[in-house]
DOMINU-95362 format. One record per residue: x, y, z of N, C-alpha, C in turn; residue in one letter. Coordinates in nm, 2 decimals. Example, Ala and Ser with C-alpha at 12.3 -4.5 7.8 and 13.67 -1.06 7.14 Angstrom:
BEGIN
nX 1.32 nY -0.57 nZ 0.78 caX 1.23 caY -0.45 caZ 0.78 cX 1.32 cY -0.33 cZ 0.78 kolpa A
nX 1.28 nY -0.22 nZ 0.71 caX 1.37 caY -0.11 caZ 0.71 cX 1.29 cY 0.00 cZ 0.79 kolpa S
! end
This chain:
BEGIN
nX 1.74 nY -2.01 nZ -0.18 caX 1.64 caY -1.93 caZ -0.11 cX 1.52 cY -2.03 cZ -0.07 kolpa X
nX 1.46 nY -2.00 nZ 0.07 caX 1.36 caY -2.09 caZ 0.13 cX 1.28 cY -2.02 cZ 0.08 kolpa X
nX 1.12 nY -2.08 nZ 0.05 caX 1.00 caY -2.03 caZ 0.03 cX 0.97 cY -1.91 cZ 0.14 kolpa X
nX 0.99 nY -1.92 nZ 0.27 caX 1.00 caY -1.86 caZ 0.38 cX 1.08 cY -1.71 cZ 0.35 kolpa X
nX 1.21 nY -1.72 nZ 0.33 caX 1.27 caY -1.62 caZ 0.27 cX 1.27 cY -1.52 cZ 0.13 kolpa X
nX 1.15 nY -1.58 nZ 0.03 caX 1.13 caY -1.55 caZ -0.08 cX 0.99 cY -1.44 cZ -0.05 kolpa X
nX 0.94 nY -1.54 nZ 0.05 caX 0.82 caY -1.40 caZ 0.12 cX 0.85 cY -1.35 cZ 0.16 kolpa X
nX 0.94 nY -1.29 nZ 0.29 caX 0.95 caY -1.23 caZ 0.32 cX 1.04 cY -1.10 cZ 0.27 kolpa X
nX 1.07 nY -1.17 nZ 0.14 caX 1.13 caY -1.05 caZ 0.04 cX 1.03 cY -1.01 cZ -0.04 kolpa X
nX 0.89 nY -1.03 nZ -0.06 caX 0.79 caY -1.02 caZ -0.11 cX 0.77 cY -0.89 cZ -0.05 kolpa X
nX 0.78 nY -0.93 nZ 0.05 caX 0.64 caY -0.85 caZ 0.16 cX 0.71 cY -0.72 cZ 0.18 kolpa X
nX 0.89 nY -0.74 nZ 0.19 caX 0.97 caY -0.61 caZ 0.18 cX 0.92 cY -0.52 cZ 0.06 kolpa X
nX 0.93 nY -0.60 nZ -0.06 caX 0.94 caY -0.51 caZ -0.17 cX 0.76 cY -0.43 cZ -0.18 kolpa X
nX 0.70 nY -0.49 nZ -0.14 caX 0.55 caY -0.48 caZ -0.16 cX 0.49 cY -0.42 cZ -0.04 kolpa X
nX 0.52 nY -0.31 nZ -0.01 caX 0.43 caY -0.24 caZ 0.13 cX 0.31 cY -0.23 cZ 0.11 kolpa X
nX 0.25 nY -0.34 nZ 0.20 caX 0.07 caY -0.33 caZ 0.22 cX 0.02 cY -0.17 cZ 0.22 kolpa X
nX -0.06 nY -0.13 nZ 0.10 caX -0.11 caY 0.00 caZ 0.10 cX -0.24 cY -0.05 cZ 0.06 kolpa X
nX -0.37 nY 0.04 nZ 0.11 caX -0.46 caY 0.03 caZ 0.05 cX -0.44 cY 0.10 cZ -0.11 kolpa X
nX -0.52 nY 0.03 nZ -0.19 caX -0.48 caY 0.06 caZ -0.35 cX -0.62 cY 0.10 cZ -0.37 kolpa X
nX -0.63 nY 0.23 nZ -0.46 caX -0.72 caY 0.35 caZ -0.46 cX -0.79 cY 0.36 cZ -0.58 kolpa X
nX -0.67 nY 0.32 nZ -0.70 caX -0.69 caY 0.30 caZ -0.86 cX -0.75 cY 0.23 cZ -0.94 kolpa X
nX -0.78 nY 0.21 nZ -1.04 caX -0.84 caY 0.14 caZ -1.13 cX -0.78 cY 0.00 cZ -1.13 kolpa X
nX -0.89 nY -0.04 nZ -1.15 caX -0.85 caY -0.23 caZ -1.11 cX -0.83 cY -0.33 cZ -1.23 kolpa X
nX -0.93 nY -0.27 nZ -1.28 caX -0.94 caY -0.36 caZ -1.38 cX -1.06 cY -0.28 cZ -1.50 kolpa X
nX -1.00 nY -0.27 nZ -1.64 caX -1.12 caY -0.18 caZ -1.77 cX -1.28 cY -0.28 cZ -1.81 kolpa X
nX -1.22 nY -0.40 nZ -1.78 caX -1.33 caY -0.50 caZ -1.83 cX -1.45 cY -0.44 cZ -1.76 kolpa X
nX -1.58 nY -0.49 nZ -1.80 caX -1.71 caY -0.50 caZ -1.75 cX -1.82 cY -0.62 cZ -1.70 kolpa X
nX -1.72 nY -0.71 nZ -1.74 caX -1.77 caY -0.83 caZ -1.76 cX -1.82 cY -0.91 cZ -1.59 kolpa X
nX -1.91 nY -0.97 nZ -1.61 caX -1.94 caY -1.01 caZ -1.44 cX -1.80 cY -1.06 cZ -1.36 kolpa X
nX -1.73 nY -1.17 nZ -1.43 caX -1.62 caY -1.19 caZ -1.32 cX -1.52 cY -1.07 cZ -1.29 kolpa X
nX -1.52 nY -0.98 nZ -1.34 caX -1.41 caY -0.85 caZ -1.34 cX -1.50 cY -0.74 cZ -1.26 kolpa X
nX -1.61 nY -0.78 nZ -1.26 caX -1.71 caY -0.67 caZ -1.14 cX -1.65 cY -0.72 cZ -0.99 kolpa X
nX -1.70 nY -0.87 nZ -1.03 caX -1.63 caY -0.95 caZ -0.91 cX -1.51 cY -0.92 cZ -0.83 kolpa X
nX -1.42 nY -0.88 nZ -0.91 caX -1.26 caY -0.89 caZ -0.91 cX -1.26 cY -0.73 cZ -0.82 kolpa X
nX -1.34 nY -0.65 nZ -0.90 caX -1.31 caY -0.49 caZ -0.87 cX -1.41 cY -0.45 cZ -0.74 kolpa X
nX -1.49 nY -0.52 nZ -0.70 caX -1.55 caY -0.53 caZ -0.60 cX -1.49 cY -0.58 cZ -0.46 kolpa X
nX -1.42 nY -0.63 nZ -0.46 caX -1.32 caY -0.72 caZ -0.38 cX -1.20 cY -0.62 cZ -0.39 kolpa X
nX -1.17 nY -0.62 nZ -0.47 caX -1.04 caY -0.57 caZ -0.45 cX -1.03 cY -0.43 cZ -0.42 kolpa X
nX -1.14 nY -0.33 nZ -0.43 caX -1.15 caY -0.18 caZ -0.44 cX -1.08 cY -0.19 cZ -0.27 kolpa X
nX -0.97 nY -0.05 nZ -0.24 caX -0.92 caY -0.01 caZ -0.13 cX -0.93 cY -0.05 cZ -0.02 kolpa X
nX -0.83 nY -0.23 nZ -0.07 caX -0.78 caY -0.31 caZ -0.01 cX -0.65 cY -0.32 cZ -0.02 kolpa X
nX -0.57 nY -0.38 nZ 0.04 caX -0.42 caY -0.41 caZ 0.05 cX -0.39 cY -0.53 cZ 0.04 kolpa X
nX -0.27 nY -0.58 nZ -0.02 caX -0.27 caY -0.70 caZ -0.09 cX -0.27 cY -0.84 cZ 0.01 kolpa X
nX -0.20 nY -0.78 nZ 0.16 caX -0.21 caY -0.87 caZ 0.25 cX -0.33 cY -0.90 cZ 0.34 kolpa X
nX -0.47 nY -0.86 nZ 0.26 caX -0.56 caY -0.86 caZ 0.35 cX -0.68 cY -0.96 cZ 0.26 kolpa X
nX -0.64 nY -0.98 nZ 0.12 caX -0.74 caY -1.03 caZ 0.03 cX -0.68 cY -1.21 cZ 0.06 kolpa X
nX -0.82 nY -1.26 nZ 0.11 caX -0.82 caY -1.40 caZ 0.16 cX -0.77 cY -1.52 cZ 0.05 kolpa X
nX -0.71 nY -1.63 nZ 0.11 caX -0.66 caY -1.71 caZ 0.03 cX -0.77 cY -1.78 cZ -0.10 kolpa X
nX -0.89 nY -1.76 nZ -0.03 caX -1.00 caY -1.81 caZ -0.12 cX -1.08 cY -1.71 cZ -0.25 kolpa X
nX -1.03 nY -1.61 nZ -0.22 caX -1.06 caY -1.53 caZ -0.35 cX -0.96 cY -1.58 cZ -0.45 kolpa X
nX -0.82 nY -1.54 nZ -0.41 caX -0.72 caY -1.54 caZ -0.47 cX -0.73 cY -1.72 cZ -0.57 kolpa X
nX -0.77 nY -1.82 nZ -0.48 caX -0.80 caY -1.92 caZ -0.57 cX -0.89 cY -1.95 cZ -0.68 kolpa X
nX -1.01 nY -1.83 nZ -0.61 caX -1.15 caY -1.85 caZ -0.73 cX -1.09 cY -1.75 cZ -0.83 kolpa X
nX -1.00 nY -1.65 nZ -0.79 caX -0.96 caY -1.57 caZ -0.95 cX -0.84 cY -1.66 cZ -1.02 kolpa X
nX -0.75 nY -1.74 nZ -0.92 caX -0.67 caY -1.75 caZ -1.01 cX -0.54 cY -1.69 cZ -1.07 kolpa X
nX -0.57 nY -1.59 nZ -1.14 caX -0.50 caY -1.52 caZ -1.16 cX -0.47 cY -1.34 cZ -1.16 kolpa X
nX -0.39 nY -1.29 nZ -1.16 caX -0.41 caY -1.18 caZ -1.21 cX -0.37 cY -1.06 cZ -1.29 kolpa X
nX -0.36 nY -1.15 nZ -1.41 caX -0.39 caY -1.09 caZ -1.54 cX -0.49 cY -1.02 cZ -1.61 kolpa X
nX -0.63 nY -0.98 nZ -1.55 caX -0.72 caY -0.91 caZ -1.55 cX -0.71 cY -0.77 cZ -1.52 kolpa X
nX -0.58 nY -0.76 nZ -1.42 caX -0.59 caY -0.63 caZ -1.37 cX -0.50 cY -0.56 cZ -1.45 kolpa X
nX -0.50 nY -0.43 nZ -1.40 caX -0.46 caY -0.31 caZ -1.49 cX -0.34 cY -0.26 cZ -1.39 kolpa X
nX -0.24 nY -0.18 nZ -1.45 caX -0.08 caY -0.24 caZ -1.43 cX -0.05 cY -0.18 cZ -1.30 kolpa X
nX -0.10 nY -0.09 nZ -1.31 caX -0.12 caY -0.02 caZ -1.15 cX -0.16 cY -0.11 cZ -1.06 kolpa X
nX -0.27 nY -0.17 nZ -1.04 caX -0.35 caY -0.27 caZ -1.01 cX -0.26 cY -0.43 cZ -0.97 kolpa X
nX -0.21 nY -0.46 nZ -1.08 caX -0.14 caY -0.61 caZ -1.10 cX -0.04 cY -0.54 cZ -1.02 kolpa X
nX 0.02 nY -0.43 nZ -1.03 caX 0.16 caY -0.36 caZ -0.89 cX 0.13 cY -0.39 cZ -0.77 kolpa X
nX 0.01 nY -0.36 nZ -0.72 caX -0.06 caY -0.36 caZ -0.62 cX -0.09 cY -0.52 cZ -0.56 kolpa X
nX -0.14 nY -0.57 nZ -0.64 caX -0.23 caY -0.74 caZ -0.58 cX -0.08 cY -0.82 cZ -0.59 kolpa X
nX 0.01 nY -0.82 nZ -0.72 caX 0.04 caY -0.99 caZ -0.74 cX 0.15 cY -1.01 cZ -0.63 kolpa X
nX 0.19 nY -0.92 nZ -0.54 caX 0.24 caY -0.99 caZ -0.43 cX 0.15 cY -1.13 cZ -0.34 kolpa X
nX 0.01 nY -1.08 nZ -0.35 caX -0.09 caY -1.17 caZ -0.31 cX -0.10 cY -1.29 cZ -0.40 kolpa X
nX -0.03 nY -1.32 nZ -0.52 caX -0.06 caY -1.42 caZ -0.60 cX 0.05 cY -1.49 cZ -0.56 kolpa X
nX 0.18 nY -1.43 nZ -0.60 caX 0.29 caY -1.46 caZ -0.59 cX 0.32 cY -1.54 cZ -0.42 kolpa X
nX 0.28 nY -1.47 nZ -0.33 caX 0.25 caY -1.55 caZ -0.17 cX 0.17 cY -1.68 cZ -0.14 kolpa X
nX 0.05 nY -1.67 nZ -0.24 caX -0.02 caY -1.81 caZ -0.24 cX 0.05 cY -1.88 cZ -0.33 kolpa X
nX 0.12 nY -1.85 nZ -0.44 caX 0.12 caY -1.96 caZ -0.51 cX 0.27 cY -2.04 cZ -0.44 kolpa X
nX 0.30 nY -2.01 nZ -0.36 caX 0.42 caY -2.01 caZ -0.23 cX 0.35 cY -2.13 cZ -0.19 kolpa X
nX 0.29 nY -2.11 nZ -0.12 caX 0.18 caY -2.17 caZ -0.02 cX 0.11 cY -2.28 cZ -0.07 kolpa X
nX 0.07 nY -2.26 nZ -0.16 caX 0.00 caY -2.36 caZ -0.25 cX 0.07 cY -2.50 cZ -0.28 kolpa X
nX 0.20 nY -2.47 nZ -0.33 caX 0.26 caY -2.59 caZ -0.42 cX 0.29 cY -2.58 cZ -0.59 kolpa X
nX 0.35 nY -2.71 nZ -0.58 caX 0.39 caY -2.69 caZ -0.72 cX 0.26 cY -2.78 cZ -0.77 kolpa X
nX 0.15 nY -2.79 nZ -0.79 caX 0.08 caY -2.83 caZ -0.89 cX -0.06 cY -2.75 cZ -0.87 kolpa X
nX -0.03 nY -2.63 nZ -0.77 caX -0.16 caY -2.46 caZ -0.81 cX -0.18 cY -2.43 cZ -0.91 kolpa X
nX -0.32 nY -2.42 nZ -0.92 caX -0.34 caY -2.33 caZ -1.07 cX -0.30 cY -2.19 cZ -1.07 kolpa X
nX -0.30 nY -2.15 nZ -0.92 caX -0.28 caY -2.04 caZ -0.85 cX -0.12 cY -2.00 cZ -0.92 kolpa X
nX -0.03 nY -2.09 nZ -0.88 caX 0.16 caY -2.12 caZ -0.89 cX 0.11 cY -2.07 cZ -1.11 kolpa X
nX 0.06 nY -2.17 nZ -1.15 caX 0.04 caY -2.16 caZ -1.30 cX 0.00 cY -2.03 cZ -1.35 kolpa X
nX -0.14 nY -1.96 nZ -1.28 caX -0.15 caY -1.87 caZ -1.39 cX -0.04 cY -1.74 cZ -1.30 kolpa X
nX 0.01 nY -1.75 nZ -1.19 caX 0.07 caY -1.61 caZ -1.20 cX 0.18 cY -1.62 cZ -1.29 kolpa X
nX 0.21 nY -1.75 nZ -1.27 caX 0.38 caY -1.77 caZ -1.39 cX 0.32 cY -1.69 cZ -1.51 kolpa X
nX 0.22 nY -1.76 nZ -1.54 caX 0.18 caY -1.69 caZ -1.69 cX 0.16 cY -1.55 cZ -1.71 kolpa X
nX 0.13 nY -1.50 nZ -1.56 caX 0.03 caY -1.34 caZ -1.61 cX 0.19 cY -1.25 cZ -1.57 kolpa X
nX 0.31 nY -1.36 nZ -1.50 caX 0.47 caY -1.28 caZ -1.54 cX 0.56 cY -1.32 cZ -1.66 kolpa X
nX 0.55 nY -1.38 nZ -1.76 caX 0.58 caY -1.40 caZ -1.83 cX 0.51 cY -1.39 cZ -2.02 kolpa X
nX 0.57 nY -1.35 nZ -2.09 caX 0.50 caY -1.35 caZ -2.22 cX 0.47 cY -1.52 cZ -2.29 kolpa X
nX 0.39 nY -1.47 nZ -2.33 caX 0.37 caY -1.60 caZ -2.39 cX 0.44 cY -1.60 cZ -2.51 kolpa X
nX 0.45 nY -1.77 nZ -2.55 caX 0.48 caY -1.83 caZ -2.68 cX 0.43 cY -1.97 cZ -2.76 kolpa X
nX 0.52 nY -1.95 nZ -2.86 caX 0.47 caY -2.11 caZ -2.94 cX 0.59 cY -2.19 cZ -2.91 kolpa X
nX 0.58 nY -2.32 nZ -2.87 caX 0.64 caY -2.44 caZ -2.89 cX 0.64 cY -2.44 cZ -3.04 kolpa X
nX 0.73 nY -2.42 nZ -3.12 caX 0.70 caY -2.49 caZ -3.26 cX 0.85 cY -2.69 cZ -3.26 kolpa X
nX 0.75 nY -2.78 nZ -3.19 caX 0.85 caY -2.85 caZ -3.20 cX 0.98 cY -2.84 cZ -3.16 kolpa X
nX 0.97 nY -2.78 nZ -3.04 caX 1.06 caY -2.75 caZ -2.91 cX 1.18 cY -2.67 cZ -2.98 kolpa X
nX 1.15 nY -2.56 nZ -3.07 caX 1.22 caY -2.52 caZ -3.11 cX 1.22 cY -2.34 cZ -3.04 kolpa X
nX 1.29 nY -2.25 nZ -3.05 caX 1.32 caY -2.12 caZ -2.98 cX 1.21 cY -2.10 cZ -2.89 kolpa X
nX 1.15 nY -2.05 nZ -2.78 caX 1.04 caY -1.95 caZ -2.77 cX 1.01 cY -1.83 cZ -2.85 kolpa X
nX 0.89 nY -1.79 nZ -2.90 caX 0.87 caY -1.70 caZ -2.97 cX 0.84 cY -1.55 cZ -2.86 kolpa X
nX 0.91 nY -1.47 nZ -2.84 caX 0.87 caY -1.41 caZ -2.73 cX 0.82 cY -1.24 cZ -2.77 kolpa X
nX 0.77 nY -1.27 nZ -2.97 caX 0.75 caY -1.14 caZ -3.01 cX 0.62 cY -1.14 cZ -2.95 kolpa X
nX 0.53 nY -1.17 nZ -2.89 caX 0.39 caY -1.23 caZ -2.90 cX 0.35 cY -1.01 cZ -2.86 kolpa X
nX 0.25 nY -0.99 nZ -2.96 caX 0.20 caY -0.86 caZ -2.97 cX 0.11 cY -0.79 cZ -2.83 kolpa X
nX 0.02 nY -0.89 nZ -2.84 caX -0.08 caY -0.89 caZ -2.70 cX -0.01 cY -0.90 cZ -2.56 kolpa X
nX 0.10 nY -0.97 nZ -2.55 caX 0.11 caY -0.98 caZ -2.39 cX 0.24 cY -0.91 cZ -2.35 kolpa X
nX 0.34 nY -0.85 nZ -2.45 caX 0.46 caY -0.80 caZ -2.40 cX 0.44 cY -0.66 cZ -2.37 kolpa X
nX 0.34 nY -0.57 nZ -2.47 caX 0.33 caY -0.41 caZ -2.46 cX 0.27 cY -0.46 cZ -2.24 kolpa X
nX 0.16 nY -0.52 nZ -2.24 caX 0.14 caY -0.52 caZ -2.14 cX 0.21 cY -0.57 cZ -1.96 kolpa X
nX 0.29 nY -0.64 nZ -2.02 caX 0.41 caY -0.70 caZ -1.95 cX 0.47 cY -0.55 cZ -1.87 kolpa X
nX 0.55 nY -0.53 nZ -2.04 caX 0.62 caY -0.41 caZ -2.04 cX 0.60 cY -0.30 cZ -1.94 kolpa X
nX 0.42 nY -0.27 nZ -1.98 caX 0.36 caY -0.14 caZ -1.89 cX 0.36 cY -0.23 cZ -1.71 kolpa X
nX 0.32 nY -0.35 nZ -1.69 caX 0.33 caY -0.40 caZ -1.56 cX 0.45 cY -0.36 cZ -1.45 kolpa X
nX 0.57 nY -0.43 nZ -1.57 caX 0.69 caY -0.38 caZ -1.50 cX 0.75 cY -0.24 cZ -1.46 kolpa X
nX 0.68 nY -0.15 nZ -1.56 caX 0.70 caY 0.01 caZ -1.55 cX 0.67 cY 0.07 cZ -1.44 kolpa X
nX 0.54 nY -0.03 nZ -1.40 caX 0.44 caY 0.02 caZ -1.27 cX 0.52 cY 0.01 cZ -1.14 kolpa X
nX 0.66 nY -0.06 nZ -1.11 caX 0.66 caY -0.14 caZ -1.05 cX 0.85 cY -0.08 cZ -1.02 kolpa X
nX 0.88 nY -0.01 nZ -0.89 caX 1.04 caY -0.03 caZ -0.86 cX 1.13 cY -0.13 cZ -0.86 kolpa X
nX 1.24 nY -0.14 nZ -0.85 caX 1.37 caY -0.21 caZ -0.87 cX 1.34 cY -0.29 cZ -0.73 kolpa X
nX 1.28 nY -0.27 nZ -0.58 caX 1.29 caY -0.37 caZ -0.50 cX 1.17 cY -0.50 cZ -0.60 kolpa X
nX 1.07 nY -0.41 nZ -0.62 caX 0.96 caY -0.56 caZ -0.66 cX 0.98 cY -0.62 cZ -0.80 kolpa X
nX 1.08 nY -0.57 nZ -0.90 caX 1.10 caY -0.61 caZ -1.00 cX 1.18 cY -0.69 cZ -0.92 kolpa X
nX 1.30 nY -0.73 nZ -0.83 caX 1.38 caY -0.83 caZ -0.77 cX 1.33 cY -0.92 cZ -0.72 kolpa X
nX 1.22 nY -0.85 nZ -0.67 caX 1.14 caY -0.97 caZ -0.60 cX 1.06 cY -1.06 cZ -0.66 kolpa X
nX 0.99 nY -0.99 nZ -0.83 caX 1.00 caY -1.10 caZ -0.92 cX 1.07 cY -1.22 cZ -0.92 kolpa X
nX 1.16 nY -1.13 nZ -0.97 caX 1.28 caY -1.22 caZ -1.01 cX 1.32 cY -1.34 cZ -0.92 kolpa X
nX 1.30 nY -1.33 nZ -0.83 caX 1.35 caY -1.40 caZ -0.71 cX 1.24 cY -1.50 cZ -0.73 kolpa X
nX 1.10 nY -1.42 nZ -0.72 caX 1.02 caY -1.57 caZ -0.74 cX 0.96 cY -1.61 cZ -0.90 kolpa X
nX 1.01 nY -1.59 nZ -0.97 caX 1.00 caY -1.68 caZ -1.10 cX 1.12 cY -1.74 cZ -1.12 kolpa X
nX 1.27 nY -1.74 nZ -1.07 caX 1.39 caY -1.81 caZ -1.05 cX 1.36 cY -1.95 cZ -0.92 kolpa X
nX 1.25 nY -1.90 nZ -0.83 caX 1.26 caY -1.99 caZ -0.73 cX 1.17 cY -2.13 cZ -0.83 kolpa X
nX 1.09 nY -2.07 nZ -0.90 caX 0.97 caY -2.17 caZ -0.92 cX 1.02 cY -2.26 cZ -1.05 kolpa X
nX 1.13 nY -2.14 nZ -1.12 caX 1.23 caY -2.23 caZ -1.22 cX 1.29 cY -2.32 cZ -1.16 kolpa X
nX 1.36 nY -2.30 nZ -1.06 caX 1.44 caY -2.40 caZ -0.97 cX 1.40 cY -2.48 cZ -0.90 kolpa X
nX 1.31 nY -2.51 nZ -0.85 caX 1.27 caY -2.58 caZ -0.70 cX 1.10 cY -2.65 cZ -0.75 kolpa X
nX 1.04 nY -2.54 nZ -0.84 caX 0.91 caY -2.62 caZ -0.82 cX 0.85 cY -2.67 cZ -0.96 kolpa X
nX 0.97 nY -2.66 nZ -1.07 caX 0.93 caY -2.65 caZ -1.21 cX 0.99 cY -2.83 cZ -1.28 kolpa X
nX 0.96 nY -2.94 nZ -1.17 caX 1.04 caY -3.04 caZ -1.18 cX 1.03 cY -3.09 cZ -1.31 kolpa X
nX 0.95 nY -3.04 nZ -1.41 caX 0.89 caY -3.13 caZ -1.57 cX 0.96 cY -3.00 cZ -1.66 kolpa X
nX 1.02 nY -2.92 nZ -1.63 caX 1.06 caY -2.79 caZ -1.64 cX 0.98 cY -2.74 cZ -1.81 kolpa X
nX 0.85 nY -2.72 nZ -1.78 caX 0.77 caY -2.66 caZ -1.83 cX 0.77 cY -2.51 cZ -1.85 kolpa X
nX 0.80 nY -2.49 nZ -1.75 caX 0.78 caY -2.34 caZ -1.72 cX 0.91 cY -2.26 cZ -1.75 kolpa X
nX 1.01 nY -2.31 nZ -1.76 caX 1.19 caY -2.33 caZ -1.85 cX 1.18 cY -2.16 cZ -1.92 kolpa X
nX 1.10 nY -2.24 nZ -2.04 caX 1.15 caY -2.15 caZ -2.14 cX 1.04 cY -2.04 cZ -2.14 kolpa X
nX 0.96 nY -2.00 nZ -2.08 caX 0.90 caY -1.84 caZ -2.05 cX 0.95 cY -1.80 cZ -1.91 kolpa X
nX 0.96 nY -1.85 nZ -1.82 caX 1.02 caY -1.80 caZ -1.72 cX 1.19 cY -1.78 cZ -1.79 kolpa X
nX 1.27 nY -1.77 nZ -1.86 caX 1.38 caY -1.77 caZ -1.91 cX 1.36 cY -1.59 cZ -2.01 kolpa X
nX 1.23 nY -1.64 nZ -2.08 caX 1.23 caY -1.51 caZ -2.16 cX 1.14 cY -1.41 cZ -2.11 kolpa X
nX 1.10 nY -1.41 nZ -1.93 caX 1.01 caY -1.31 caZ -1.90 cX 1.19 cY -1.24 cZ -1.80 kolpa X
nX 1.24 nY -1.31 nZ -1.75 caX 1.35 caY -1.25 caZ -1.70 cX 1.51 cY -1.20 cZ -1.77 kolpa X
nX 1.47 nY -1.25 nZ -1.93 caX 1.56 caY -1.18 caZ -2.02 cX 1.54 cY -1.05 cZ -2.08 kolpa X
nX 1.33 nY -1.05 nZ -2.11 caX 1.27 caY -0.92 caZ -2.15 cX 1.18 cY -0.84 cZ -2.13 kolpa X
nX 1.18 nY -0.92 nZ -2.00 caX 1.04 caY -0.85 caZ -1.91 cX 1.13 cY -0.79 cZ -1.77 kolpa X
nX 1.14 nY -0.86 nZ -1.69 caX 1.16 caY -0.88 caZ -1.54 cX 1.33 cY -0.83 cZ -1.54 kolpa X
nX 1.40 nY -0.72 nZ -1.58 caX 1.57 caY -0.71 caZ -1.61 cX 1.57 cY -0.63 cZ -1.50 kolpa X
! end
């Protein structure tokens, strides 16, 4: 699959709607930031340059993360393989773990799977594929130190099915 083709299965799975819901529970100035910007917008309309100063979007709330990470997932396309952009959405689709000495991933991790979990719930069988499509593409094609291996491996064994 060409990057080319990986959007445009994005953009299938992900119908630009304005998004109406809760954005994000924090209060914190950068999450004002986030929910100010983001209130009843559509994900193809929020500019490449926000999407860089956030980074990520792990902040938002699962309804929310349904709604935007098409827009993450499109820059980090765009971007390359050495985006922080490409890095934190890997992260904010996959659970975290410990390296213990390059031994299993640990993928009980308490904090990030209940919420994983609820992301993916938010989310139909076209854009759960369309995950899948792009955390397999970025395994494959842009993961050359293959870092990203073993959570992209256990976000699509127990996250992303």
């Amino acid at each position: 699959m060409t990057p080319e083709q990986l959007k445009t299965q994005i953009r299938l799975a992900f119908v630009p709607r304005a998004y109406f819901g809760p954005i994000t529970a924090c209060s914190c100035e950068e999450c004002t930031a986030i929910r100010e910007k983001l209130r009843h917008q559509c994900w193809d309309h929020i500019p490449a340059e926000f999407i860089d100063f956030t980074g990520s979007p792990t902040l938002l709330e699962p309804a929310a993360f349904a709604a935007f990470v098409p827009a993450y997932m499109v820059r980090a396309l765009d971007s390359g393989q050495a985006s922080v952009v490409l890095e934190f959405t890997v992260y904010s689709l996959c659970p975290s773990y410990r390296d213990d000495d390059n031994e299993q991933a640990d993928i009980e991790d308490q904090h990030r799977m209940p919420s994983l979990r609820q992301r993916a719930q938010a989310m139909n069988a076209p854009q759960i594929d369309a995950i899948r499509s792009f955390l397999m593409y970025v395994r494959e094609a842009l993961d050359s130190d293959g870092g990203f291996a073993p959570i992209i491996t256990a976000a699509l064994e127990y996250v992303w099915r």
